[in-house]
Each structure stands twice: as structure tokens, then as C-alpha cells.
C-alpha beads as a LAMMPS data file, in Angstrom:
LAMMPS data file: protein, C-alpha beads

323 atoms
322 bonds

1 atom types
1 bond types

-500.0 500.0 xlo xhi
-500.0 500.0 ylo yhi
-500.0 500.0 zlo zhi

Masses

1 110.0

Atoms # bond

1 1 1 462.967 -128.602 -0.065
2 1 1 459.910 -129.635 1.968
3 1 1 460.669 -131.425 5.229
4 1 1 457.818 -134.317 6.638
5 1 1 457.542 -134.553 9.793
6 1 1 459.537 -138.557 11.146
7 1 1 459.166 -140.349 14.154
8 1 1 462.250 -141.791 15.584
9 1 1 464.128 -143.768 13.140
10 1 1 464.231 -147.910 13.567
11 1 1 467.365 -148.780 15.707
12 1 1 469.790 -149.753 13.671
13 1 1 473.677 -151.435 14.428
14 1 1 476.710 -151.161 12.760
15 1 1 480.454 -151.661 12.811
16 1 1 483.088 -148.616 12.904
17 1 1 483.344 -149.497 8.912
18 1 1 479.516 -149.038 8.894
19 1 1 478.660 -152.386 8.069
20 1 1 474.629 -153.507 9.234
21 1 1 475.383 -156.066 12.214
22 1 1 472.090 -155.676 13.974
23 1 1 469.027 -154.730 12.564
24 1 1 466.327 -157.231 13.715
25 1 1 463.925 -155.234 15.977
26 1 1 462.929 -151.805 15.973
27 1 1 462.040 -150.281 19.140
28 1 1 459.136 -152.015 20.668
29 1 1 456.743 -149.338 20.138
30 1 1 457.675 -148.110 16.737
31 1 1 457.278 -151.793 16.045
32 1 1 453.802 -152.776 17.504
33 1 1 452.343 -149.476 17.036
34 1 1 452.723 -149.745 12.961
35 1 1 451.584 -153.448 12.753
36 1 1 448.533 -152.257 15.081
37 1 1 447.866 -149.774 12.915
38 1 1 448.075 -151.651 9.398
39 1 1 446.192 -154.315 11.430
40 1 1 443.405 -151.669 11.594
41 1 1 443.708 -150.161 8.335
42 1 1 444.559 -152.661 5.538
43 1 1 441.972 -155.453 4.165
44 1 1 445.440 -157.603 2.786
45 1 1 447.818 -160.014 4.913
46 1 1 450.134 -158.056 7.823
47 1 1 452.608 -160.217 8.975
48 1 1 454.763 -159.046 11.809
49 1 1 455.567 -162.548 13.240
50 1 1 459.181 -163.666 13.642
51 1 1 458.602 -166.394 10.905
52 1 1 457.609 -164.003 7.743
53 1 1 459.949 -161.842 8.740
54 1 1 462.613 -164.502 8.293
55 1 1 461.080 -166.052 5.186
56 1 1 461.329 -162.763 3.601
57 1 1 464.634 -161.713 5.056
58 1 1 466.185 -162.788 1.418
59 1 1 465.853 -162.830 -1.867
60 1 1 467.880 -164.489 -4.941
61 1 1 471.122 -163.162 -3.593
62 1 1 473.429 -163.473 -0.404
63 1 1 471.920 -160.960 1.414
64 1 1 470.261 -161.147 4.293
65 1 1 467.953 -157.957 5.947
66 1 1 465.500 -159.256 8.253
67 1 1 462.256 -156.544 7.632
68 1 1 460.397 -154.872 9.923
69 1 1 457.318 -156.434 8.560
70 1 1 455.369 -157.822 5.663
71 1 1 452.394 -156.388 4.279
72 1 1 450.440 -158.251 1.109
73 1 1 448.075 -155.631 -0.228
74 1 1 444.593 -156.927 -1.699
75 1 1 443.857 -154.326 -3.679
76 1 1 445.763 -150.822 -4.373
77 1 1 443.850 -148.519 -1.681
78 1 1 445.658 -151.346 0.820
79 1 1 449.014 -150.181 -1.237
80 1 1 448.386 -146.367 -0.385
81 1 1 447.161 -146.892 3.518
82 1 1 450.481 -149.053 3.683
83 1 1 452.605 -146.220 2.626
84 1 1 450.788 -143.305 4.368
85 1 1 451.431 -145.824 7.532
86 1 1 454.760 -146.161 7.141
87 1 1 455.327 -142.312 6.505
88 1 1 453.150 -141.236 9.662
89 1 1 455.594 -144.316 11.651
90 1 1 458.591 -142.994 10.061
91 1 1 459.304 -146.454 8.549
92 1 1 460.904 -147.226 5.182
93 1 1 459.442 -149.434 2.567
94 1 1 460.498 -151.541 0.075
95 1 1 458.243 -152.986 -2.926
96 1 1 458.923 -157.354 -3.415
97 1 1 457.576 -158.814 -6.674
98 1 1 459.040 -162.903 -7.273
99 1 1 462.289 -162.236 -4.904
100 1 1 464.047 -162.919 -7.467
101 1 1 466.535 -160.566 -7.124
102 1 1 470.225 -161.237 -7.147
103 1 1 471.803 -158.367 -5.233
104 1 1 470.000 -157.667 -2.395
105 1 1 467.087 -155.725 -4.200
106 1 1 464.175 -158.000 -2.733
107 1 1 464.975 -157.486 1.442
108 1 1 465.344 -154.489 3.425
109 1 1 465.199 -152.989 6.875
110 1 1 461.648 -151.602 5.935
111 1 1 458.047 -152.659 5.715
112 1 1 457.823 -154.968 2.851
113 1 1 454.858 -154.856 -0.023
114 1 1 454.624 -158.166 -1.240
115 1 1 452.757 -157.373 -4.695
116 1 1 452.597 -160.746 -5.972
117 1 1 450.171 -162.846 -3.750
118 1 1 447.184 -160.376 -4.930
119 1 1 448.038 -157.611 -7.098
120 1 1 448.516 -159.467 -10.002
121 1 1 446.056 -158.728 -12.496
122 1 1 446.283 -158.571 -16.492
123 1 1 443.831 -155.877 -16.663
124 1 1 443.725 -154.703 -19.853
125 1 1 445.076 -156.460 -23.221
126 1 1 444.800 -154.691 -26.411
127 1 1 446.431 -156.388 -29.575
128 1 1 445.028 -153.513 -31.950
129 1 1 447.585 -150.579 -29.994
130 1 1 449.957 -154.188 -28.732
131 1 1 449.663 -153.260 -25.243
132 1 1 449.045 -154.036 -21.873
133 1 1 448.150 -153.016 -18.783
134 1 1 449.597 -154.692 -15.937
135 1 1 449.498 -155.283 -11.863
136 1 1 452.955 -154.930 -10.493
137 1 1 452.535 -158.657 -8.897
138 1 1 451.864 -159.800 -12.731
139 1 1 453.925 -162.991 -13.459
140 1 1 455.949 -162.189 -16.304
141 1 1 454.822 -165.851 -18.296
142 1 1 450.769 -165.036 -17.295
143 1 1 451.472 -161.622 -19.436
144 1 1 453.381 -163.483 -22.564
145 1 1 451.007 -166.580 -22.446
146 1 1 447.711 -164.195 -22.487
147 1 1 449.682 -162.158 -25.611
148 1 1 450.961 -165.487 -27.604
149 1 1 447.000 -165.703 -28.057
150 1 1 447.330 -162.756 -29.891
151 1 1 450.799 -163.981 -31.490
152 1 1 452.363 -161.331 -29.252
153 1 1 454.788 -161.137 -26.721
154 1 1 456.777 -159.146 -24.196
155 1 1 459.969 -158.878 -25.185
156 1 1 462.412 -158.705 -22.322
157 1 1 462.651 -162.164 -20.489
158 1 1 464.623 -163.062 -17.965
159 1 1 465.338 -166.482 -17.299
160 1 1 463.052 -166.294 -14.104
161 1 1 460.544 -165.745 -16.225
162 1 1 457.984 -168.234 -15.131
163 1 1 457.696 -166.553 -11.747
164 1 1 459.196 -163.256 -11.678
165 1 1 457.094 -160.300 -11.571
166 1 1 456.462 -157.366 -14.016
167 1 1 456.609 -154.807 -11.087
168 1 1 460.345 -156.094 -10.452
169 1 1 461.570 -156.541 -14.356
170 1 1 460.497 -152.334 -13.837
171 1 1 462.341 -152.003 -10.943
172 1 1 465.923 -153.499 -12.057
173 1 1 465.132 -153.136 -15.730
174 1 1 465.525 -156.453 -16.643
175 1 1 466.522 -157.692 -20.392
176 1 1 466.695 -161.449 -21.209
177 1 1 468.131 -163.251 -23.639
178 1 1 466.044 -161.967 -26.113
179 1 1 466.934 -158.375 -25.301
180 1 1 468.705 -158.008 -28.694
181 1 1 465.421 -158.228 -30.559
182 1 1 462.835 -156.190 -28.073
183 1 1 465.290 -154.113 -25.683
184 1 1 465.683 -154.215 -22.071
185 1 1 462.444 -153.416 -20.458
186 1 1 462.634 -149.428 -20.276
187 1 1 461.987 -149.573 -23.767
188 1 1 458.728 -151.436 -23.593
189 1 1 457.103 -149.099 -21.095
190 1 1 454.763 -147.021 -22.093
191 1 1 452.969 -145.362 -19.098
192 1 1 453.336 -146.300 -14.962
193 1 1 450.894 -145.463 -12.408
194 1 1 453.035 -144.417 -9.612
195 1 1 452.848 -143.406 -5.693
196 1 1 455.432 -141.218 -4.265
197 1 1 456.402 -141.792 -0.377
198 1 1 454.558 -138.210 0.434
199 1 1 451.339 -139.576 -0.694
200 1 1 450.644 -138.160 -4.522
201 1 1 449.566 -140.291 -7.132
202 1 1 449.796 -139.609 -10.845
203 1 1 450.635 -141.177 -14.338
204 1 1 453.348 -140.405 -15.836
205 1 1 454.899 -140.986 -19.176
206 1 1 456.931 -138.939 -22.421
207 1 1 455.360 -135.106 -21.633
208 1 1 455.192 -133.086 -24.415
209 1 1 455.962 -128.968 -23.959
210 1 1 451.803 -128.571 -23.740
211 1 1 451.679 -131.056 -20.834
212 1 1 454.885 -130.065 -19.215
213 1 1 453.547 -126.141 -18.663
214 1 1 450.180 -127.570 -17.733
215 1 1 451.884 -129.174 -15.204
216 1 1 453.892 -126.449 -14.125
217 1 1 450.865 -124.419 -13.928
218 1 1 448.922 -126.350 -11.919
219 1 1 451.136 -126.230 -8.999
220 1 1 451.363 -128.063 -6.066
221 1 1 453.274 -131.251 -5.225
222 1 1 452.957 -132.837 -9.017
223 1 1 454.622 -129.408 -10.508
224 1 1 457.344 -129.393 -7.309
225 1 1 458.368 -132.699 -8.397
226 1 1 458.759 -132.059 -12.298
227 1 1 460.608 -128.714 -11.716
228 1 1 463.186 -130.759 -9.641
229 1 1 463.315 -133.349 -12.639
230 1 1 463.612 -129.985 -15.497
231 1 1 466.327 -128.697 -12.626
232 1 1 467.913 -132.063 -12.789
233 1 1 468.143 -132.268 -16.592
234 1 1 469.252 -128.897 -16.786
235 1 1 472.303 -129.192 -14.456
236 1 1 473.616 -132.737 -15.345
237 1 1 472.144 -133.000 -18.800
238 1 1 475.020 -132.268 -21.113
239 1 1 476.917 -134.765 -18.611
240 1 1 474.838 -137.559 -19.166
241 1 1 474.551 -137.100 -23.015
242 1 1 478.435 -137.327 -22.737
243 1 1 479.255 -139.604 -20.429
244 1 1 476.827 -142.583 -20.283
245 1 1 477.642 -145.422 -22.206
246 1 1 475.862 -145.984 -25.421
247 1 1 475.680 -149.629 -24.948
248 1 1 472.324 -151.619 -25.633
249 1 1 472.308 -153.399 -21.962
250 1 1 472.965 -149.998 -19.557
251 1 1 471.284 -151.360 -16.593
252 1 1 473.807 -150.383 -14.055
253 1 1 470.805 -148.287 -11.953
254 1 1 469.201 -144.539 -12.651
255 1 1 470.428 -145.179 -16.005
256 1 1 467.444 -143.975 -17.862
257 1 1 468.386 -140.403 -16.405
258 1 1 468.951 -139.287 -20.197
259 1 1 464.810 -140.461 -20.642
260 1 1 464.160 -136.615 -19.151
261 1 1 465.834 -134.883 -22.336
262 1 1 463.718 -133.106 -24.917
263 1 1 465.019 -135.333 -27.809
264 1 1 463.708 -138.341 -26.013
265 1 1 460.472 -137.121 -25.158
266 1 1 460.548 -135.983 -20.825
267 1 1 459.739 -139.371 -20.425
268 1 1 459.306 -140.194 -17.099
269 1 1 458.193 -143.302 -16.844
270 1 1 460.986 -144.694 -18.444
271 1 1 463.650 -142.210 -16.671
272 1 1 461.725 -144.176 -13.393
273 1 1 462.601 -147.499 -14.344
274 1 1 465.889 -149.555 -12.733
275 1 1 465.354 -147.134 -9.803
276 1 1 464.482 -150.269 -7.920
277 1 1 461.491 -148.460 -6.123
278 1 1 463.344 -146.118 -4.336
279 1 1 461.144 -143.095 -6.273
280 1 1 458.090 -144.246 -6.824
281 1 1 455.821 -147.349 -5.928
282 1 1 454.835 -148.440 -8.920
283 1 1 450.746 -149.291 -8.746
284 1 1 449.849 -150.133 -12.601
285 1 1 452.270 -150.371 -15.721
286 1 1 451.038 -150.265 -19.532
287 1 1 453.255 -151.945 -21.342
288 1 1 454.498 -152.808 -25.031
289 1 1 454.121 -155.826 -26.629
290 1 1 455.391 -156.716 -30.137
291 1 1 455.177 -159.764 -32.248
292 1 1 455.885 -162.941 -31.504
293 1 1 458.179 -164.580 -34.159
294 1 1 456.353 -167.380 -35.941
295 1 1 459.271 -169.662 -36.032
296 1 1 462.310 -170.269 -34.177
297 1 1 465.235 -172.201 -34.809
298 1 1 468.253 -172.607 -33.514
299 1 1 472.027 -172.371 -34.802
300 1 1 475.179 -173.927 -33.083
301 1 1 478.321 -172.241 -33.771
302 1 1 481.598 -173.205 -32.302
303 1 1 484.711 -171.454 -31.709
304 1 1 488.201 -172.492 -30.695
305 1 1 487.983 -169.842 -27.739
306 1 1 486.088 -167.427 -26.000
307 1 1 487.545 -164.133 -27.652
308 1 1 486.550 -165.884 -31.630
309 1 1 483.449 -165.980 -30.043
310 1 1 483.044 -162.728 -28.859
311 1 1 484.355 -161.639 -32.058
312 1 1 481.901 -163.362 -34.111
313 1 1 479.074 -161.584 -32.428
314 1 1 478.942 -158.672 -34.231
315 1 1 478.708 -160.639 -37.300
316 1 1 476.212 -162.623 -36.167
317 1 1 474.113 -159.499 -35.379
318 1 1 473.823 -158.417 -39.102
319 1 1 471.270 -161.456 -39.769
320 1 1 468.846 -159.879 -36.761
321 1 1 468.862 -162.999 -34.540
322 1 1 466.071 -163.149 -31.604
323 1 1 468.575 -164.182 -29.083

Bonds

1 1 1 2
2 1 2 3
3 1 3 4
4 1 4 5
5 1 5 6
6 1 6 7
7 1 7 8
8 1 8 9
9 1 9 10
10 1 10 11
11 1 11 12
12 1 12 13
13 1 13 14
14 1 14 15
15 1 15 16
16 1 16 17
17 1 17 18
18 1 18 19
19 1 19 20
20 1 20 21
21 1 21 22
22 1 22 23
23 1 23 24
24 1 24 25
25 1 25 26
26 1 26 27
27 1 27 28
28 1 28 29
29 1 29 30
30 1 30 31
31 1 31 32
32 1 32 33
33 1 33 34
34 1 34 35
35 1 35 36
36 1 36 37
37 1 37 38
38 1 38 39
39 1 39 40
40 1 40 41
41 1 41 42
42 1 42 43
43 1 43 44
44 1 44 45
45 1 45 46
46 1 46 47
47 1 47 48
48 1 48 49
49 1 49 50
50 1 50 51
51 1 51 52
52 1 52 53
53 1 53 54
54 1 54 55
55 1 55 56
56 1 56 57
57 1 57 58
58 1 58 59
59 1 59 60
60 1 60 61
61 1 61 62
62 1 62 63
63 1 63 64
64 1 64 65
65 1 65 66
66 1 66 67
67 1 67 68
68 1 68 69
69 1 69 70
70 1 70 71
71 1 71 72
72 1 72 73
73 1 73 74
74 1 74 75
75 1 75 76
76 1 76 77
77 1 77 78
78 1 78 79
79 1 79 80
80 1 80 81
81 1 81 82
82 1 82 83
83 1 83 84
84 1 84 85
85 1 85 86
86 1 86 87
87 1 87 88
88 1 88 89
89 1 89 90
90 1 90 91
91 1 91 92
92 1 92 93
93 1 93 94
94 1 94 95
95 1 95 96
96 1 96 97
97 1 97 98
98 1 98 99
99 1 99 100
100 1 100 101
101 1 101 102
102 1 102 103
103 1 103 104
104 1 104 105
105 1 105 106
106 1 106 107
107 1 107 108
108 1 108 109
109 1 109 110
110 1 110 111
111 1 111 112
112 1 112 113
113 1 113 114
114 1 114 115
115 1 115 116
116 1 116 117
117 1 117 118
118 1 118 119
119 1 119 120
120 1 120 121
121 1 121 122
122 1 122 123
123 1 123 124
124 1 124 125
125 1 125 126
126 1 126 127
127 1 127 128
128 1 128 129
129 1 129 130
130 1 130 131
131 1 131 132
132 1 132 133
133 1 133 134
134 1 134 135
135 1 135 136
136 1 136 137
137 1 137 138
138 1 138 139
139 1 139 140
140 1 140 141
141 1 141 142
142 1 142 143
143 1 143 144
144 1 144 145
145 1 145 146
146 1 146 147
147 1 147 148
148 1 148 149
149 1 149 150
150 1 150 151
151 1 151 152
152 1 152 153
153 1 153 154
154 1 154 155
155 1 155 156
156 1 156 157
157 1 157 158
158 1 158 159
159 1 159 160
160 1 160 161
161 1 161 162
162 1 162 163
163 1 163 164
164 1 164 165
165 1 165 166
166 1 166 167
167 1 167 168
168 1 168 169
169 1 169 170
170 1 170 171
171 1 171 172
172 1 172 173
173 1 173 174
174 1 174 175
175 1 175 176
176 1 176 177
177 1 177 178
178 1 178 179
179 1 179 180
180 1 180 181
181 1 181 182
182 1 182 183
183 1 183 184
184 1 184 185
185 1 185 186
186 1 186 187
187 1 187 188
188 1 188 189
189 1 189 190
190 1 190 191
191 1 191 192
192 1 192 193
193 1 193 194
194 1 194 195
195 1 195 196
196 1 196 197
197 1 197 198
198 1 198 199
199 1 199 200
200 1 200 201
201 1 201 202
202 1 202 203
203 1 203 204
204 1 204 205
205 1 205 206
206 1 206 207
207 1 207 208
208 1 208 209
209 1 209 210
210 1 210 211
211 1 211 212
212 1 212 213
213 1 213 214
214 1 214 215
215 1 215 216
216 1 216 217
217 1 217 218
218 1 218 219
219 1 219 220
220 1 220 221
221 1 221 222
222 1 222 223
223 1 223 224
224 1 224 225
225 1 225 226
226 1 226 227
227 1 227 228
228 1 228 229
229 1 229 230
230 1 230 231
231 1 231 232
232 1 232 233
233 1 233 234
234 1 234 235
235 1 235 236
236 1 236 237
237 1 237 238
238 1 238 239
239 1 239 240
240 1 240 241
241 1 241 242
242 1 242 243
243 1 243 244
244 1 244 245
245 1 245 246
246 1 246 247
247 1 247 248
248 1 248 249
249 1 249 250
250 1 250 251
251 1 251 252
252 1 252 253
253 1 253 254
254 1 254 255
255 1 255 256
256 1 256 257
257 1 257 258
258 1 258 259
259 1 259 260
260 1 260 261
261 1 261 262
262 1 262 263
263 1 263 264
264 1 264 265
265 1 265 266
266 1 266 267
267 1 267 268
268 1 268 269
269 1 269 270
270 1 270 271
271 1 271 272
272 1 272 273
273 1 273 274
274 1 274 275
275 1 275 276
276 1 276 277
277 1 277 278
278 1 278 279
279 1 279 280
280 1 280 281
281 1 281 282
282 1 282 283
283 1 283 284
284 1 284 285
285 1 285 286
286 1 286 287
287 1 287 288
288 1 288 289
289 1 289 290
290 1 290 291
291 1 291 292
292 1 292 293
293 1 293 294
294 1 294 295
295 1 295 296
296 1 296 297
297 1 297 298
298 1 298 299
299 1 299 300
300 1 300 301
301 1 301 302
302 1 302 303
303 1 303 304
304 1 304 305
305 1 305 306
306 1 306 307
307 1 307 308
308 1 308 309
309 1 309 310
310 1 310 311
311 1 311 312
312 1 312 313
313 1 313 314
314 1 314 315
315 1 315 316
316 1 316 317
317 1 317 318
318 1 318 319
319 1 319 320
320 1 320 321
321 1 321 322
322 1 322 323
């Protein structure tokens, strides 16, 4: 296991039960020296006033985690200083896309990224291959409406959709109602660029057996972490084939662990995705898109009660319905 060298962790309350009942300021010089530091370092927005902290202190949810600070990145090098920072303070971090979160995902005791301000770039859109390459901050509508010009879409679609961001839909792998034509979005990732919290950066995606010894040959950091991920698969692999539900909406967190076996490819960058950033940072995602049905229309059915309706679903599913 390697060990990193920490400074003192940020002071931190809680009750007996372990609850969080104080977690407002760090100590003072953990505190100024980091926002000096980013203040020095990073071309993007570093807010360490009391008022973004509070402004950011929630998300969709009930939760409330004031952070130790805010930083909006202006271009990726700002993303990597930010988390070299952090590591050389000792402070954790926590990736923020629309806030649109509904448990708690979106606040933290850590320095906050806020990807969506900047970082939020269609870079590349090919509708030969149907994909896309993506800025974590990407607005989920920017991506559909710049596809729909290509009678395209991406399928997943939550109904935040006009202001959540692609970077979070990765992190809690979100689905939509439309999830029961495209999937939830682990199945419409192709590739992520990602950052780990030590520093490496690499892209990751399915490995065949070629890449995977390549990898393991090369050595160093990127072959430490995939030999933990083979050791992983290894040990618990029969386990997850076994016991995780085979239900189309498994979103429940680290649920793409079965993503690492051989049948479906070593795929990493879908194994990474519902992890809700506590892997990887993600800094780039090339994503799937698939067509965009020509017409749409709409059927009412009723039912005396719930459970006829819920029984009538599976019917319903034989005539592939988009929704």
C-alpha cells in the first residue's frame, strides 16, 4: 500500500453517535495557507469567503456541509494544481457539477471543484461513430440540443436535465425516464479522462488482454492501480456475478463493480461510474449517443390501482416504448 505524506486533518466535531455537529472552520492555518496557495496557483475563481461557502454548503437534498472552500477551474491544468493543492494541504475534495443532487452528493467538508461555470465544453461531436466528447461542467440539454442537429441524442435524462451536468449524471449514474430505451448512463460511456487524488492522469476504458499486460508491464503507479482492480475482481468476482441484482436501474453506488470482468470487457470507465468522484476526478468523458426517435406520441392508460399498474408494465414493455 503506498502511504502520502498528510498534514493535519481539518478539525472536525461530532456527537458520541458520530454524527457531524461542527465542521465550519478548519484550523486557521490549514485554512488560509491552502486558499493562499490556490490564490497563487490557479487562473479560475477561489472563493474562501464566508458567503460561497454558504451558497455551496447544499445541494438538491437536506444536507447541509459547509466546505472548506470553492474553487471554479478555467481550464483543466487549474483542475490538477487544485488537487495537487489539496493533497500537499491534506484537504479532501469533492467534484460539483448542477448541485443537483438529492442526497447529499453535491456538499462536503472538502475543497469544492465547481466544474460547471467554465469547464463546460462540447468538444468534439461526431455523428459518423455517434459520439461525443464532453467537459464534466457540460449541461446535459447543450449536449442533446447540439446532437438533435444530427437527429441524435443522449439517452439517459434526468428530469434536471436542462441544467444538470454530464460530469454529475457520471458520478451518480443517472437514468431518466427514458432509461428503458438507452440505459442508465454507464452504458453510454465510452472512454473518461480521469485524475486520481495522487496526481496520475490516464484514459481509461474496456482493456483488452494486449492492453492489460502492456499496462502491467509498464509499471509504475498506472500498473499499481490496475493490479489492485485484477486483485479486486479476482477476490470478490464470483460474488458479484452472484449476488448483484440483475435489474435494469442498479444504481445503488459502485455498482458497475461487475464492469472489471473479462466477459464485459475490464472496462473501467464504466466500473468508475456512480462512484460519485470518490476514485477519480473525472476531466473529459466520450460519450454515446444514439438516435433520436423521429416521432413521439403519447398513450394514457388507466388502472383501477397501483399494483394493475405495475402489473401491466411488463406488458407494456413488449411494444419497446421510449419511456
Amino acid at each position: 500500500h503506498r502511504t502520502t505524506p498528510r498534514r493535519p486533518a481539518y478539525r472536525v466535531q461530532r456527537t458520541g453517535a458520530g454524527r457531524i455537529t461542527s465542521a465550519f472552520e478548519p484550523s486557521p492555518p490549514e485554512h488560509h495557507a491552502l486558499e493562499r496557495d490556490l490564490r497563487q496557483s490557479v487562473a479560475g475563481e477561489v472563493r474562501f469567503d464566508a458567503g460561497s461557502r454558504a451558497a455551496y454548503s447544499t445541494d438538491a437534498s437536506s444536507y447541509r456541509q459547509v466546505p472548506i472552500g470553492v474553487v471554479i477551474p478555467r481550464t483543466i491544468d487549474d483542475v490538477v494544481t487544485t488537487v495537487a493543492l489539496c493533497r500537499r494541504h491534506g484537504a479532501p475534495i469533492a467534484a460539483r457539477g448542477g448541485g443537483t443532487s438529492l442526497a447529499g452528493q453535491g456538499c462536503n467538508v472538502a475543497v469544492l471543484i465547481d466544474f460547471s461555470k467554465y469547464l463546460n465544453r462540447i468538444i468534439s461531436l461526431d455523428p459518423g461513430l455517434c459520439v461525443a466528447q464532453v467537459e464534466p461542467g457540460c449541461v446535459l440539454d447543450d449536449l442533446r440540443d447540439a446532437a438533435e442537429q444530427h437527429h441524435l441524442t443522449f439517452g439517459p435524462d434526468p428530469s434536471t436535465h436542462d441544467h444538470n451536468t454530464l460530469g454529475g449524471m457520471i458520478g451518480n449514474n443517472s437514468c431518466g425516464v427514458h432509461s428503458v430505451m438507452a440505459g442508465r448512463t454507464s452504458d453510454n460511456v465510452e472512454a473518461l479522462d480521469i485524475l486520481t487524488y495522487d496526481g496520475l492522469r490516464m484514459t481509461v476504458g474496456p482493456t483488452s488482454d494486449e492492453e492489460l499486460r502492456t499496462i502491467l508491464a509498464g509499471g509504475g503507479r498506472r500498473a499499481e492501480i490496475y493490479r489492485a482492480m485484477i486483485d479486486l475482481r479476482n477476490r470478490y468476482g464470483t460474488l458479484i456475478e452472484e449476488r448483484f441484482p440483475k435489474i435494469p436501474r442498479r444504481v445503488s453506488g459502485y455498482e458497475n463493480l461487475d464492469q472489471l470482468s473479462p466477459q464485459n470487457g475490464f472496462n473501467v470507465a464504466r466500473a468508475l461510474v456512480g462512484t460519485e468522484g470518490t476514485c477519480v476526478t473525472v476531466l473529459k468523458a466520450t460519450l454515446k449517443l444514439i438516435a433520436s426517435p423521429a416521432k413521439r406520441v403519447l398513450a394514457v392508460l388507466a388502472s383501477p390501482d397501483i399494483f394493475a399498474a405495475a402489473d401491466a408494465v411488463p406488458d407494456v414493455l413488449e411494444y419497446g416504448p421510449i419511456a
